[in-house]
C-alpha positions in Angstrom: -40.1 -17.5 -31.1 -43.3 -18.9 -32.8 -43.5 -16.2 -35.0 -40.2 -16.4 -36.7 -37.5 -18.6 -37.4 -34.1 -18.6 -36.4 -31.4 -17.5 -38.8 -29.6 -20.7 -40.2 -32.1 -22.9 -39.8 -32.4 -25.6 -42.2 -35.9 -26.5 -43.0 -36.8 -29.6 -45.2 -39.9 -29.0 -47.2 -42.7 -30.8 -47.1 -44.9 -29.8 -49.4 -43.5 -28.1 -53.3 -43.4 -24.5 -52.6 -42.7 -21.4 -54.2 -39.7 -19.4 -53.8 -40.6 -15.5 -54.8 -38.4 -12.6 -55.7 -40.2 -10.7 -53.2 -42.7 -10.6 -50.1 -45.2 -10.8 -52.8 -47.4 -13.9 -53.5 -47.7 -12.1 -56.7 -43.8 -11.6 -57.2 -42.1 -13.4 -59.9 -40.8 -16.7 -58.8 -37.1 -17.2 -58.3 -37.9 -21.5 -58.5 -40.0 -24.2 -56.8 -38.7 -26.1 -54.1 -39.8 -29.5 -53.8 -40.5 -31.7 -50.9 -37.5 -33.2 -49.4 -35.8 -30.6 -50.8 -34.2 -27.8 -48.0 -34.0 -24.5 -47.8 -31.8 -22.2 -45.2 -33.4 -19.4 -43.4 -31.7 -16.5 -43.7 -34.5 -14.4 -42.0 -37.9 -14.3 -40.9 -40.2 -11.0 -41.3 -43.1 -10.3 -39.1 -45.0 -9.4 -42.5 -45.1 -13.0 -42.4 -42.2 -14.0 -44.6 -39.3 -15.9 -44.3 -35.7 -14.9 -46.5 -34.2 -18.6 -47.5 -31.3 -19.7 -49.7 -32.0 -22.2 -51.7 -29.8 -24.0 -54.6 -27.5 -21.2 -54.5 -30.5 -18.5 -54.9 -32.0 -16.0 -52.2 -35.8 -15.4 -52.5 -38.8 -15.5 -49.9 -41.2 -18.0 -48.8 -44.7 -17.6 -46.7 -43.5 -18.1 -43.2 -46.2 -20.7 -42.2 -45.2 -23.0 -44.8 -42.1 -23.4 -42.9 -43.2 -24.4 -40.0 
């Protein structure tokens, strides 16, 4: 669907993005991804956020900087 993405995608970033502890822009970080680096979805939110492992850590990125 355009609103979500699929569980297990793999994404390569594009742009250096941050990876929250939360659905919170204000949530603490868990890291920054940078581009070229990629992150797997593990589940998309219609809130607008996306669940995503990354380098062995789980936090949250805005949905539309995934796609």
């Amino acid at each position: 669907t355009s609103d979500g993405l699929a569980e297990g995608t793999v994404v390569r970033l594009e742009n250096t993005t941050n990876i929250r502890s939360s659905m919170d822009t204000n949530s603490d970080k868990v890291g920054v991804a940078y581009p070229g680096e990629e992150v797997t979805v593990v589940m998309s939110y219609a809130e607008g956020w996306t669940k995503v492992k990354w380098d062995g850590k789980t936090g949250y990125i805005k949905t539309d900087l995934l796609q």
